[in-house]
Structure formats: structure tokens, C-alpha cells
Backbone bond lengths (Angstrom), bond angles and torsions (degrees), N, CA, C in turn:
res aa  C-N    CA-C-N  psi(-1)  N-CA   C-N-CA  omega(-1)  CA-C   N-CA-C  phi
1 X - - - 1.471 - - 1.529 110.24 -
2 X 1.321 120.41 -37.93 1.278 123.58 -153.52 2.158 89.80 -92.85
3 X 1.184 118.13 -21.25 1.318 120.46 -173.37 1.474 99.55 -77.29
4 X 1.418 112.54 -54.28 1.414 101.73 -177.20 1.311 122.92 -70.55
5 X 1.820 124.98 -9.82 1.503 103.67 -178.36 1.597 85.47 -90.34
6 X 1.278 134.97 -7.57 1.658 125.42 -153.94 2.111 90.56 -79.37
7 X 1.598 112.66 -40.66 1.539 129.43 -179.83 1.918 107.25 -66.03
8 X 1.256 109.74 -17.61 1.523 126.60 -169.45 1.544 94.65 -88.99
9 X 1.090 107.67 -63.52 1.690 103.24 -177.16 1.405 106.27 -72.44
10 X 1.273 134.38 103.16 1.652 137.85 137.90 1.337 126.16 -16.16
11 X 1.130 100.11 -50.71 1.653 124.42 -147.31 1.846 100.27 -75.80
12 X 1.396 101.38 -30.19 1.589 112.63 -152.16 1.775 85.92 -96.45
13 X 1.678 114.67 -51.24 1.498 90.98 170.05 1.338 127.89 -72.42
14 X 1.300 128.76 -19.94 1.685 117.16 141.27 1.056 126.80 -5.83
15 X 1.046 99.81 -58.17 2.007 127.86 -155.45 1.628 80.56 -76.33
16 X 1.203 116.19 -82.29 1.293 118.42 -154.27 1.383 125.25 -52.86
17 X 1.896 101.11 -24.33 1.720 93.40 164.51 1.095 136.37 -92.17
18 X 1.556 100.86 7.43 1.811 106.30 172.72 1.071 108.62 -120.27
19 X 1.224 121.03 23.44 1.740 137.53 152.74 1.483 101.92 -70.60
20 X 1.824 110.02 -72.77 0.954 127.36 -173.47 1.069 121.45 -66.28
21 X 1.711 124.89 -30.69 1.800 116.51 152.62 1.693 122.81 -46.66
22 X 1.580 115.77 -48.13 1.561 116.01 179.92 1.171 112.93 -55.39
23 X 2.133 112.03 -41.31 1.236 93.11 -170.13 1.706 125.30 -93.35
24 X 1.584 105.98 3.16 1.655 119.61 145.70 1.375 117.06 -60.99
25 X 1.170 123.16 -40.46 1.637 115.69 -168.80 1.653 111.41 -92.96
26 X 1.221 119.23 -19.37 1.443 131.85 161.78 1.306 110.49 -50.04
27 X 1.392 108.34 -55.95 1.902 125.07 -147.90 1.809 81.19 -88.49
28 X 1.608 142.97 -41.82 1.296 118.81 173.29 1.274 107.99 -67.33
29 X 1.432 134.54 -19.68 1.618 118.52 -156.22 1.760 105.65 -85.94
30 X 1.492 105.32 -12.56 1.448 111.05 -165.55 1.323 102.28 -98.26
31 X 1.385 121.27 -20.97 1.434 138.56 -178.55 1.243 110.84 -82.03
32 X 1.519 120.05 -50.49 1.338 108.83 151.69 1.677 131.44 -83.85
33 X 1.068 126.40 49.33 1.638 146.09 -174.49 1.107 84.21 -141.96
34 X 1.440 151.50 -50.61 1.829 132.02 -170.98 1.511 83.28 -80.72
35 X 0.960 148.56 -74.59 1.377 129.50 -161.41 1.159 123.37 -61.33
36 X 0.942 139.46 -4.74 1.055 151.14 147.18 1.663 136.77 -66.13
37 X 1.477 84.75 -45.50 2.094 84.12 162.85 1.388 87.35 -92.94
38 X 0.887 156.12 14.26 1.628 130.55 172.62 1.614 116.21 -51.75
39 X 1.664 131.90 86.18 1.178 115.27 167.37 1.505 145.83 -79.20
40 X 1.007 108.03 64.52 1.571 132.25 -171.04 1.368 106.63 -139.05
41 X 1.632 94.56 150.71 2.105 94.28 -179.42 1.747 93.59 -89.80
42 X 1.074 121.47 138.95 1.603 138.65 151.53 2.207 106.23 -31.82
43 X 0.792 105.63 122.95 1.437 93.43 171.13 1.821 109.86 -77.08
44 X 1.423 92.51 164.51 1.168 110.02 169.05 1.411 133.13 -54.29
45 X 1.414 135.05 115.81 1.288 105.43 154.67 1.274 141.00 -69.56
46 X 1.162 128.05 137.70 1.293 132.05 -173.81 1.262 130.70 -119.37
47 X 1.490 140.20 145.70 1.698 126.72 -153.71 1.580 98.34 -91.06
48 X 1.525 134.30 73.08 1.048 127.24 160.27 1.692 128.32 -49.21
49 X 1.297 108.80 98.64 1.861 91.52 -167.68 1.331 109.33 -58.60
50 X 1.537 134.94 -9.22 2.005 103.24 -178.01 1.305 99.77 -105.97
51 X 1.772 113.81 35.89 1.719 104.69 148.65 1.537 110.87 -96.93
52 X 1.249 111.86 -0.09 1.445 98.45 177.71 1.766 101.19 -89.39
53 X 1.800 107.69 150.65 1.370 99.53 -175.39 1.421 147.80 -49.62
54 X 1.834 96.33 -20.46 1.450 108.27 176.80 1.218 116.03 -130.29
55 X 1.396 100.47 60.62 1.769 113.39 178.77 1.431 81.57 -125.42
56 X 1.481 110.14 158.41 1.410 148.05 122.99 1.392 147.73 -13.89
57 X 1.376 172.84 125.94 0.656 134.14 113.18 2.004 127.07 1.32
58 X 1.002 97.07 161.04 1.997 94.50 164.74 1.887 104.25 -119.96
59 X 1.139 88.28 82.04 1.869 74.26 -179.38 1.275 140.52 -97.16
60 X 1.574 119.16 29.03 1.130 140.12 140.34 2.053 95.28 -64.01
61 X 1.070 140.61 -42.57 1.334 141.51 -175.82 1.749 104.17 -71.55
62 X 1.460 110.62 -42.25 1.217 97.62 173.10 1.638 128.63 -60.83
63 X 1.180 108.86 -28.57 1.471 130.09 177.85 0.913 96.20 -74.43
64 X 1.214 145.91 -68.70 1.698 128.41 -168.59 1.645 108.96 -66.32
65 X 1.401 114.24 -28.88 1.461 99.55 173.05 1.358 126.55 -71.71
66 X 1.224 111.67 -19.79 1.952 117.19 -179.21 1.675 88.09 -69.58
67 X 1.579 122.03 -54.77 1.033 103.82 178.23 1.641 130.30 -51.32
68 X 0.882 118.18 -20.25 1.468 119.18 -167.42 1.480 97.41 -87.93
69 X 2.032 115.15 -24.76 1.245 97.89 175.67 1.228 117.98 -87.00
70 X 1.209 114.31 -41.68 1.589 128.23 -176.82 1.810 98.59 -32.25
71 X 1.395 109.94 -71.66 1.157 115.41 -173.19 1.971 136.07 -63.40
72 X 1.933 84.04 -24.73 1.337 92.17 170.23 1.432 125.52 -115.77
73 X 1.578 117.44 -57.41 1.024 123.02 137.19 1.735 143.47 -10.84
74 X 0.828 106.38 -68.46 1.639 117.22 -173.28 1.791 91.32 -57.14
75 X 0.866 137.36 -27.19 1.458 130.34 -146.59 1.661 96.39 -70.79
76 X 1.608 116.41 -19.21 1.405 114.36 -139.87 1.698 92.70 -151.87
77 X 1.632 118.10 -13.06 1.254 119.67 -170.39 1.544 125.24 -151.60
78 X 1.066 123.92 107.39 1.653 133.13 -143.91 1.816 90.29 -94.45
79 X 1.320 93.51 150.11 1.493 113.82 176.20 1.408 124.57 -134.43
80 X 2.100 92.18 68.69 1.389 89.93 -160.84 1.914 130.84 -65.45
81 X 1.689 101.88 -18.98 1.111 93.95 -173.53 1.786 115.71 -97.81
82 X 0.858 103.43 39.55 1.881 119.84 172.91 1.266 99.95 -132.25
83 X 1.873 103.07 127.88 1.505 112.61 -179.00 1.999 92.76 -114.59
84 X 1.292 112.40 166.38 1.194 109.27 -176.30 1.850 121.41 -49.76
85 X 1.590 83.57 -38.19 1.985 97.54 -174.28 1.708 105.94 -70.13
86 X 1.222 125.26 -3.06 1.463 126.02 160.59 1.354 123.63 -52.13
87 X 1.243 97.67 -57.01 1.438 112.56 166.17 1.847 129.43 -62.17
88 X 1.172 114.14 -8.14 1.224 115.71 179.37 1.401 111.37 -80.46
89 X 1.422 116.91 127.71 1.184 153.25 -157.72 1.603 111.10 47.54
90 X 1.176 123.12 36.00 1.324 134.09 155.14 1.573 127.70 -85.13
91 X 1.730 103.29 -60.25 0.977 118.58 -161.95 1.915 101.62 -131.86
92 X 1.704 117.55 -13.16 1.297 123.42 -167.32 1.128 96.92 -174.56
93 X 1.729 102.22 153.43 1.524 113.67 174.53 1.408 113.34 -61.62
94 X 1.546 122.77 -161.93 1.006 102.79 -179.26 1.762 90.49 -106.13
95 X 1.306 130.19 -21.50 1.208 142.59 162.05 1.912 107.30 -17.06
96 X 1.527 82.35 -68.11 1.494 100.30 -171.33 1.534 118.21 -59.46
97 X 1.550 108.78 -28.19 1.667 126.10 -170.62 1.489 90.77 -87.36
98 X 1.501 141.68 -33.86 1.341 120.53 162.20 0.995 138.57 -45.34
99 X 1.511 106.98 -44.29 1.783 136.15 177.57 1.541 93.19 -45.21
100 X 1.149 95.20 -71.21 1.645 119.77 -157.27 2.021 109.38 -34.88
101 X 1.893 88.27 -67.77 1.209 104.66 172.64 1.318 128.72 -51.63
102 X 1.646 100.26 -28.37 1.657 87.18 -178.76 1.693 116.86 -104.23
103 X 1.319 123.06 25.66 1.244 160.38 155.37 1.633 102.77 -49.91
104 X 1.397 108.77 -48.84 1.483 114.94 -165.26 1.342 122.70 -104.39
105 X 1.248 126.96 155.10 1.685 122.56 -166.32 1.501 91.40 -92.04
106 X 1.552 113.44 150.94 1.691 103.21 166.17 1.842 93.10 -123.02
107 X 1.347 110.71 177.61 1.544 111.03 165.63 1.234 116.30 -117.96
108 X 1.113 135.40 112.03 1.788 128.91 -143.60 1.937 82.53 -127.51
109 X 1.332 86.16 -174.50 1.559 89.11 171.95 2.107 91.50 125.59
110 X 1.921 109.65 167.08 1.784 111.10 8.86 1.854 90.09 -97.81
111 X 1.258 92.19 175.38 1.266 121.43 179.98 1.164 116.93 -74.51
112 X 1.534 126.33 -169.56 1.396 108.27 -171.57 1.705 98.34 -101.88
113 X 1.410 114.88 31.67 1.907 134.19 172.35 1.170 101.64 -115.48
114 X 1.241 116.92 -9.61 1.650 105.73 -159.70 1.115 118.56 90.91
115 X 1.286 139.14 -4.15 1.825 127.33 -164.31 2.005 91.11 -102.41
116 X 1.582 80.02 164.34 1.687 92.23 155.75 1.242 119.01 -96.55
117 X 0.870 123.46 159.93 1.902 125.96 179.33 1.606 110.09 -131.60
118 X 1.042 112.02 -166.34 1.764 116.74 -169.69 1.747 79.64 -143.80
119 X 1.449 89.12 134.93 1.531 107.45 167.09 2.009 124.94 -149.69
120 X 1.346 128.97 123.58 1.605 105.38 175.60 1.070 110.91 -33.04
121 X 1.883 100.51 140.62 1.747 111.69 150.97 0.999 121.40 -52.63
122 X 1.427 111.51 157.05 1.323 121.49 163.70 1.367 126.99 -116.56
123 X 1.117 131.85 -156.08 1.616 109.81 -175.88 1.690 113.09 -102.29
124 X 1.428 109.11 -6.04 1.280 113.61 157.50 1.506 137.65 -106.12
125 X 1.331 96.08 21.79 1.419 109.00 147.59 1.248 137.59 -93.06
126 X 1.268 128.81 132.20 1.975 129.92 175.56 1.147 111.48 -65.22
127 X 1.590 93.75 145.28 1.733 119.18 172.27 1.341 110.28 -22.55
128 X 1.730 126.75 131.02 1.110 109.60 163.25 1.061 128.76 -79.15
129 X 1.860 134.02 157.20 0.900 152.33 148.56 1.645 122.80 -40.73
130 X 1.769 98.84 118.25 1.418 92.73 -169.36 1.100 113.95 -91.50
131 X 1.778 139.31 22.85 1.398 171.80 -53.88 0.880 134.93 105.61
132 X 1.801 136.17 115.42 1.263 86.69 173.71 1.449 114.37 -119.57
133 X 1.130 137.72 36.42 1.439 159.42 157.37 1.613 108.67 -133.13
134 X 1.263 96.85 173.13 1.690 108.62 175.27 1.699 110.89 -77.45
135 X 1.407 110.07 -45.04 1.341 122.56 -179.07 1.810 114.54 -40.74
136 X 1.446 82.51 -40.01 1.488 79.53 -173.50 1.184 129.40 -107.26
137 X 1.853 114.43 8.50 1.614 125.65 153.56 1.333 81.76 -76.71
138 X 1.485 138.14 -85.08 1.640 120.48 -129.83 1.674 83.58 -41.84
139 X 1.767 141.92 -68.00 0.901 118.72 -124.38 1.418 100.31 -76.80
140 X 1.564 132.38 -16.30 1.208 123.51 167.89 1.772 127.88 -57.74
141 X 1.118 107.16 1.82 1.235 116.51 -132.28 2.088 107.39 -144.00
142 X 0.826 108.91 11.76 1.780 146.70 -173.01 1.866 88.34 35.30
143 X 1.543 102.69 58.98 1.383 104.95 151.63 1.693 105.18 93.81
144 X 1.370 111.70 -17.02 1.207 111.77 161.86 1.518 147.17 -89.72
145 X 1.371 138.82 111.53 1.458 134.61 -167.41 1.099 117.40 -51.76
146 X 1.666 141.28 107.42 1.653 115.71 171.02 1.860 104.62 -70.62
147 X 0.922 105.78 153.30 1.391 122.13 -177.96 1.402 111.50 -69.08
148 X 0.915 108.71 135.09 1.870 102.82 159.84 1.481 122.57 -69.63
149 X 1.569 120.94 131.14 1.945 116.83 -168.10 1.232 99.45 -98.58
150 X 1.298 125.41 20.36 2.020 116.73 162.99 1.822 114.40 -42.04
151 X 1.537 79.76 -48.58 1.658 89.27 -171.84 1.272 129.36 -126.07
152 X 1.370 99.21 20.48 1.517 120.86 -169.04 1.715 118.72 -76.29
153 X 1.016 113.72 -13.12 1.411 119.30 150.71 1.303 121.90 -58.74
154 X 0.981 110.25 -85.24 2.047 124.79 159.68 1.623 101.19 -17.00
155 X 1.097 115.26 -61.59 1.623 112.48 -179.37 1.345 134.33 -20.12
156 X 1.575 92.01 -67.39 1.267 122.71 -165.14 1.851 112.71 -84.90
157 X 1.129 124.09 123.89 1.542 130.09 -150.16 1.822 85.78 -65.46
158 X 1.491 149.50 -47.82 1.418 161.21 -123.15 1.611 84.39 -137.75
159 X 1.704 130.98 19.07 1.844 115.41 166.01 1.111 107.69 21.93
160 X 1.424 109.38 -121.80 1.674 115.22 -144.89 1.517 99.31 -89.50
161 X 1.291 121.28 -17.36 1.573 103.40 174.23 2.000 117.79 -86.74
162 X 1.318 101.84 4.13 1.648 102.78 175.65 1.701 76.42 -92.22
163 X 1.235 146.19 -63.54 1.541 128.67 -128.41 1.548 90.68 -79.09
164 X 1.093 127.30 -40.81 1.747 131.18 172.00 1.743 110.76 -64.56
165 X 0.988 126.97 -18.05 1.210 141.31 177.75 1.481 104.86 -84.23
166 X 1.472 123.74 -59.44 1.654 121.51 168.92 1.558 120.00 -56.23
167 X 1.382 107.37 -48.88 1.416 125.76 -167.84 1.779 103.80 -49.89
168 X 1.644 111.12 -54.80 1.026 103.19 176.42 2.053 119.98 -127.12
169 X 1.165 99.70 65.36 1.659 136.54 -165.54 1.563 100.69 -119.02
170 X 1.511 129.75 -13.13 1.283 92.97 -168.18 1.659 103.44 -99.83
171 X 1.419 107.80 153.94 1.502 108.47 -170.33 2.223 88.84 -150.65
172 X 1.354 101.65 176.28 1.612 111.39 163.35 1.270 112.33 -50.23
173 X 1.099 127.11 148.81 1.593 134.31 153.10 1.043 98.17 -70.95
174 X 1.304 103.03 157.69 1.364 137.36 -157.79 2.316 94.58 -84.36
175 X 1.271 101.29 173.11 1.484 101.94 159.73 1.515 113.22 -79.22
176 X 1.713 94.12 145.23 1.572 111.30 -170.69 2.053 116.26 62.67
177 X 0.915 109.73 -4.06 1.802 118.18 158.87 1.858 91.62 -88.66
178 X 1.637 90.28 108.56 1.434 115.07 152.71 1.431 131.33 -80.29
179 X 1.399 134.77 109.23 1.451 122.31 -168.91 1.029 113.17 -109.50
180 X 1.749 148.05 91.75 1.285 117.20 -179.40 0.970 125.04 -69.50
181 X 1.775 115.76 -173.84 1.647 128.22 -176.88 1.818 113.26 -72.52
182 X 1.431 82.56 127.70 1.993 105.38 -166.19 1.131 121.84 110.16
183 X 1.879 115.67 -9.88 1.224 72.90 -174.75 2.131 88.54 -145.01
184 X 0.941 111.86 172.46 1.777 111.33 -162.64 1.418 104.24 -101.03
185 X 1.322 100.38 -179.17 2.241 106.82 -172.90 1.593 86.85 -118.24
186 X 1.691 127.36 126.81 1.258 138.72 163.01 1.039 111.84 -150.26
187 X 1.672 116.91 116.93 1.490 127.26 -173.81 1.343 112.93 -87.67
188 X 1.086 90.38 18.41 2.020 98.01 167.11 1.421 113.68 -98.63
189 X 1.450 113.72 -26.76 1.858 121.09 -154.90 1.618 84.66 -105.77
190 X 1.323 104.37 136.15 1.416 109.15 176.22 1.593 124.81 -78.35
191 X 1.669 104.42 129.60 1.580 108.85 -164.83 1.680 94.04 105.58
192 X 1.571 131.57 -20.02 1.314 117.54 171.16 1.660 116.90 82.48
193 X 1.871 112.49 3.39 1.026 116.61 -143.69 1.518 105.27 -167.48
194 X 2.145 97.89 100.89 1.530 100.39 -149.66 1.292 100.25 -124.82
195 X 1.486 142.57 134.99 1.441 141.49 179.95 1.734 102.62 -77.42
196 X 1.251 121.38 -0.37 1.599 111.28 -177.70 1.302 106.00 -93.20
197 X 1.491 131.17 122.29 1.443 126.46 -178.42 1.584 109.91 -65.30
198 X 1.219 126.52 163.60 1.854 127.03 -163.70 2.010 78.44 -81.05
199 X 1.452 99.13 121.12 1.488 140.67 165.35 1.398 121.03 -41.10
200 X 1.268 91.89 -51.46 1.824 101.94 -165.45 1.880 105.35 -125.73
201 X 1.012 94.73 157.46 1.753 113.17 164.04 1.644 124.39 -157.98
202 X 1.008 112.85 154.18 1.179 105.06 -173.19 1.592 117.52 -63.10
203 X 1.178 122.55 130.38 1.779 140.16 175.45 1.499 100.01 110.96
204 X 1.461 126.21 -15.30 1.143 119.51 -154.56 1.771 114.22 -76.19
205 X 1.284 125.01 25.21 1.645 136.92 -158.44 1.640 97.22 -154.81
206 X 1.015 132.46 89.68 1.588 112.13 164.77 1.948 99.12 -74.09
207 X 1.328 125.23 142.66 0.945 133.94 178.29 2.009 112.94 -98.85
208 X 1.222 92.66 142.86 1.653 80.70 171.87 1.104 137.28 -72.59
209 X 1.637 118.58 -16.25 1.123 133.26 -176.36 1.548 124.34 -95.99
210 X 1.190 101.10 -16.36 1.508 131.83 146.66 2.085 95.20 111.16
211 X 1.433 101.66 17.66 1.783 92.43 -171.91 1.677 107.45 -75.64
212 X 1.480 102.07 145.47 1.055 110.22 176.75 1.431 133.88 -12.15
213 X 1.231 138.91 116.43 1.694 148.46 -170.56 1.140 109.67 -77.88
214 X 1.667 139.11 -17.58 1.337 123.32 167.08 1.282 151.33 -25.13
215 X 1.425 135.62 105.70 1.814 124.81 -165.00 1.689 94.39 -32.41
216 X 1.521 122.32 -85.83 0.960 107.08 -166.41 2.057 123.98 -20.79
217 X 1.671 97.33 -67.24 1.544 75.56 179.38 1.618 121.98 -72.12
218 X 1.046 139.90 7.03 1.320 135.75 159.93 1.484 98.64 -90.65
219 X 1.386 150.66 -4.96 1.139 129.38 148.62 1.389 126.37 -56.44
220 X 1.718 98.82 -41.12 1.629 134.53 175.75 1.635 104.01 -27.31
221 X 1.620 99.69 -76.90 1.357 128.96 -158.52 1.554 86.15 -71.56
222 X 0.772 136.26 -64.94 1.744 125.64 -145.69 1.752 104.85 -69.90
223 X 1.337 113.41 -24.71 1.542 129.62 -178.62 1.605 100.82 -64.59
224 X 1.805 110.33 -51.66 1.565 119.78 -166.84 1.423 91.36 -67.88
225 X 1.509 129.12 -47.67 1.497 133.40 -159.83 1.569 100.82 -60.49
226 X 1.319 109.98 -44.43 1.601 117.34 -168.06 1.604 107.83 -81.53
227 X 1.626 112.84 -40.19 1.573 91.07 169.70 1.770 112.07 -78.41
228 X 1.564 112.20 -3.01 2.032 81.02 165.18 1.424 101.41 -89.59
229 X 1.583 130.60 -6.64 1.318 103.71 168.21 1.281 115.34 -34.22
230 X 1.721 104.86 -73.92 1.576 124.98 -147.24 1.459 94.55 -60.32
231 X 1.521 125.14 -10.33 1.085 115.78 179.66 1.450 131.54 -176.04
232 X 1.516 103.65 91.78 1.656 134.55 -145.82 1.490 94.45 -73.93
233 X 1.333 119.90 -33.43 1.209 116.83 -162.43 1.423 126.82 -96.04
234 X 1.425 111.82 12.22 1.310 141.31 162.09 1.315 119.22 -32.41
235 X 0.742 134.26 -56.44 1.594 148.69 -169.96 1.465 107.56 -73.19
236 X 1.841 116.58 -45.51 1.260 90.45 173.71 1.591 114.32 -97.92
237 X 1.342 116.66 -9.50 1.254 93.21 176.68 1.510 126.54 -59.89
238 X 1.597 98.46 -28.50 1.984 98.98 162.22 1.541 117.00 -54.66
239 X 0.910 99.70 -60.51 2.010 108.98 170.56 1.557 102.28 -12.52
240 X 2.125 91.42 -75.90 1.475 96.44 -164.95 1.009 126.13 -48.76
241 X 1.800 123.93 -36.62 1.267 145.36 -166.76 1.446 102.86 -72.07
242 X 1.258 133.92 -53.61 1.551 140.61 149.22 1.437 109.95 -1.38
243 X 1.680 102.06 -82.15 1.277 124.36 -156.51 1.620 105.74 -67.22
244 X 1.455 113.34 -5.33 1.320 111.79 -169.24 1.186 98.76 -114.18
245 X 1.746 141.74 -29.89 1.261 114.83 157.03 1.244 130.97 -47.91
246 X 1.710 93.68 -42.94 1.653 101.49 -172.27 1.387 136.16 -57.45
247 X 2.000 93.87 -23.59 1.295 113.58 160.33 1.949 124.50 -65.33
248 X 1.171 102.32 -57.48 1.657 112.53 -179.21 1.637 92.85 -70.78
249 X 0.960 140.50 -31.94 1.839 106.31 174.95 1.750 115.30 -86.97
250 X 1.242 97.35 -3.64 1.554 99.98 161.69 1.560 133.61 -85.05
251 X 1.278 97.46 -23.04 1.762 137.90 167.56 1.624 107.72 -70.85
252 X 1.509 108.83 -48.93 1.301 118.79 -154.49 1.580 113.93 -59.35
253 X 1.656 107.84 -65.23 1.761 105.66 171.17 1.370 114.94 -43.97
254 X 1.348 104.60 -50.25 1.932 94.34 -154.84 1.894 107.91 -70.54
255 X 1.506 106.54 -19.97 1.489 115.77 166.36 1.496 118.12 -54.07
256 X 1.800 90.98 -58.04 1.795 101.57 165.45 2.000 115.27 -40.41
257 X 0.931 82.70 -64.21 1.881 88.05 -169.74 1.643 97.57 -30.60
258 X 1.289 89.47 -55.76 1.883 110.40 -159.05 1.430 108.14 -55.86
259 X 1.173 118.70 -55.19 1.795 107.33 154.93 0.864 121.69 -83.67
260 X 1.432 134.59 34.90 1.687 115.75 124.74 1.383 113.93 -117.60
261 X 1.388 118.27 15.86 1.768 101.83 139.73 1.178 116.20 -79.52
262 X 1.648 116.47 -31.54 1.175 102.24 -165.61 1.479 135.56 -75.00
263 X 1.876 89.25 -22.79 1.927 117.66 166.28 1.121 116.68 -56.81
264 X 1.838 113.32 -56.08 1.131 127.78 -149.20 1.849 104.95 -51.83
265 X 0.713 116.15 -41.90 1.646 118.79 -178.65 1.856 107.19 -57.82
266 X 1.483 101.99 -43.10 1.489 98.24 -179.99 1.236 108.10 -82.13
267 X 1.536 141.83 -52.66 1.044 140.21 153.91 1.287 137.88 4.02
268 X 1.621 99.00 -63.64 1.345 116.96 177.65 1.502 112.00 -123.23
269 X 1.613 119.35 40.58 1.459 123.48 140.75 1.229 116.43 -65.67
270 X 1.404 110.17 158.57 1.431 123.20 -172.35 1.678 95.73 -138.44
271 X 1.222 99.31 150.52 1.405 92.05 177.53 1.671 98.29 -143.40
272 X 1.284 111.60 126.84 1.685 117.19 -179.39 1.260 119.32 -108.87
273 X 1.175 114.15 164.39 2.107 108.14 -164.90 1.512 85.50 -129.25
274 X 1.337 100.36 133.76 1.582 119.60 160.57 1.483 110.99 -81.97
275 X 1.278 107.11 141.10 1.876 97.95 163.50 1.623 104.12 -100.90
């Protein structure tokens, strides 16, 4: 009832499509006005091989990137949702993820008094916190929060090619770009204008495997390490996806055949009229 008087009145869908034109041509004009002041360069794309569907991770790369964080990273940036045993048989034995873990103090507690105590990690405990409130990174930090990189891939609209894009992006400002003291000029970080000093340099990672020490490739590795953070489970969801084409095109012909025996009779009925 209500459709046909809404098709009866003219006048009212008038109305409604030049409602709905302003508020289409509004919603592009503002969309292109943020893109447009956007002062930051776009990062690069880059040929990451485990975006193609039947690549890998590289996890000899993941291993050198935990290293690059452990050692550089972590100082300034917590990784709360990776516990050491994540990494086992990813990036390290589990041998090696004991070592590792019990390397580090944790604060466990309370006890059966009530207190907290200090005890070694173990391998199912998470990265520690190089903080242990917010209050007291900004104040380490001239007022600024470093982010946590659990999910810091995912974040960022350009993933692993914005975090490889910042990492090794910082250069002079340009003439007439004013920078004050604390904080650096990077036309990758939006605003052009970043309180994190440039991270990496070249030699600054000896690797175990002995591959090249270059910022760039320790930008490399720590980018691959940080997008399997945001997402460990990468590898098999390709697997699964694999195993499930491979299934339905094996499925697929003999299904085909099967509806057209099963059509073919309706298909090609005929039906004739007597008078």
C-alpha cells in the first residue's frame, strides 16, 4: 500500500532524488578535500612475495625481524599480543624460545600472601612491556605514545609498505618546513612530523645467519616480522584455501555431467497438444 501511493506521488520522488544526488555529491567533494590536503607522500608499492596467493610467508625474514625488534624496537614498542610460544616452529625451535624466554624477568603474582614476585619467563608468556603504563612512555617519550606493533600492520591503509616506507623515509625537511626540537621531518608519517628518532642504520643488527645488515634490509625483515604478527595465521589460511580449490575442481566435472543427465530429460521434453 505504502509503495504504491509512494510511485503515485511524483513530486515526493523528485524530492528524494535530489536529496540523494546532494548528498552523493557532498560525500565525494569532502572525500576528495581530505585527499587532497593530505600532507604526506603515499608509500610505495612494493612486490611483497606472500601477497601473491601461493607464496609464503619468508621466515628466515621473520627471524631476523623479531631480531631487529627485540633489539631495536621493543625499547620504545610493546608487542602485546605475541607470546614467545607463537613463534615456535615459525621463526625458532622451541629449545631456542626457552632460552630466549627465560632471559627475561616477568612480574607474576599475588602469591598465596598476596604480594607480587619476579619470576623467569616462560615460553607462554608475552613480549615484555618496555613501560609499564602509558603515563610513563608519553613521559619517556616528549609526550608522545609509541604504539603497540601487534596490529600495526592492519592499521595502516598501505600495511607493510607504509611501515618500510617510515622506517627508512627519514631525510631533511624540505625549505620553509620548520621542525622543532624532539621531533624529525618524514614524508611518510602524516603531518610530515614524527617524535620517533630514524630507528635503524646500517650495521646496527648483526644477524645470525650472517644476511646482509643494511637499514633497508632490516626495514625488510622487521615489516615481514610485523605483518605475521598482525597475522600468524597466514600461511594456513592459504593452505586451507588451496586444499579447497583443489577439492571443488575435482568435484566440479563429475557434478557437471550429473546435471545434465539429470536436465537432459527436462530440457529436452516436448510436450504436444492433441485437438
Amino acid at each position: 500500500m505504502f509503495s504504491q501511493k509512494l510511485l503515485a506521488n511524483g513530486k515526493l520522488l523528485s524530492k528524494l532524488a535530489i536529496v540523494s544526488g546532494v548528498v552523493g555529491t557532498a560525500t565525494a567533494i569532502t572525500t576528495s578535500t581530505t585527499l587532497l590536503s593530505d600532507d604526506f607522500v603515499q608509500p610505495t608499492s612494493y612486490p611483497w612475495e606472500h601477497r601473491f596467493p601461493w607464496q609464503s610467508y619468508d621466515h628466515a625474514a621473520i627471524r631476523r625481524g623479531h631480531q631487529v625488534y627485540t633489539q631495536v624496537c621493543s625499547t620504545c614498542h610493546s608487542l602485546n599480543l605475541i607470546s614467545y610460544r607463537h613463534l615456535a616452529n615459525v621463526a625458532y625451535t622451541p629449545e631456542e624460545l626457552k632460552a630466549m624466554a627465560a632471559d627475561t624477568t616477568v612480574m607474576d603474582g599475588p602469591d598465596s600472601e598476596g604480594d607480587m614476585f619476579e619470576r623467569k619467563g616462560q615460553v607462554t608468556d608475552f613480549h615484555p612491556k618496555p613501560y609499564p603504563n602509558s603515563n610513563a612512555a608519553r613521559f619517556a617519550n616528549n609526550g608522545a605514545l609509541p604504539p603497540d606493533l601487534s596490529l600495526v600492520i592492519k592499521a595502516r591503509g598501505a600495511h607493510e609498505d607504509y611501515v618500510f616506507s617510515l622506517l627508512t623515509g627519514y631525510c631533511e625537511p624540505p625549505a620553509g618546513v620548520r621542525v622543532v626540537g624532539g621531533q624529525y621531518f618524514n614524508p611518510y608519517f602524516p603531518g610530515t612530523k614524527i617524535a620517533m628518532a630514524p630507528p635503524l642504520a646500517d650495521g646496527m643488527v648483526e644477524y645470525d645467519d650472517g644476511t646482509d645488515n643494511s637499514m633497508s634490509q632490516m626495514a625488510k625483515d622487521v615489516s615481514t616480522f610485523l605483518c605475521w604478527a598482525s597475522e600468524p595465521e597466514h600461511d594456513d589460511r592459504k593452505k586451507l584455501g588451496m586444499k579447497v580449490l583443489l577439492g571443488v575442481s575435482i568435484i566440479a566435472l563429475p557434478l557437471f555431467y550429473w546435471k545434465r543427465l539429470k536436465w537432459s530429460v527436462i530440457k529436452t521434453r516436448k510436450i504436444s497438444f492433441k485437438d
